[in-house]
C-alpha positions, 0 to 999 in steps of 0.5 A: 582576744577575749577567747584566750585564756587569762594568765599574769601577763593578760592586760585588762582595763575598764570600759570608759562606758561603764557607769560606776559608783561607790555605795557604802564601801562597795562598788556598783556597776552599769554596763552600757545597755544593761538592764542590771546593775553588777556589785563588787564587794571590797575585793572587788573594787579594789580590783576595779580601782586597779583597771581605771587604766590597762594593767596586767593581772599579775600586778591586780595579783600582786596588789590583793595578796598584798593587802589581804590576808589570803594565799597567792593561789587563792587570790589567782582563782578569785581574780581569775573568776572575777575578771571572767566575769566582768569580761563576759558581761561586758565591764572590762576588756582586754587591751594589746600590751 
């Protein structure tokens, strides 16, 4: 699944191996066999609060132009990127609706 595109209806959720912790308001991460920790900053960690079970992105969506003054657009793109990347490295995976 992780080699189609993202869209609003895409499910994504932690992996239960991810270690994680919050440290002064941002969220740190270990994947599991990684040699690095990975930072989330507050947007980011809310949209790691959101994957604690599977969700579908545009709900994440939702939730930051909800809580955060930026355009719809915008917050896509960002969540878009944030959500690549996490994916690439393991953190969140995609689950069947």
């Amino acid at each position: 699944m992780s080699g189609d595109e993202l869209n609003p209806a895409t499910v994504v959720a932690r992996r239960s191996d991810v270690l994680f912790a919050e440290v002064d308001g941002e969220m740190v991460l270990l994947a599991p066999g990684a040699r690095r920790y990975f930072g989330l900053n507050e947007v980011g960690s809310v949209v790691w609060e959101q994957l604690d079970r599977p969700t579908a992105l545009d709900r994440v969506h939702r939730e930051i132009v909800d809580r955060y003054e930026v355009g719809e657009d915008e917050a896509w793109a960002d969540l878009m990127e944030l959500v690549k990347e996490l994916e690439k490295h393991g953190l969140v995976e995609r689950v069947a609706p």
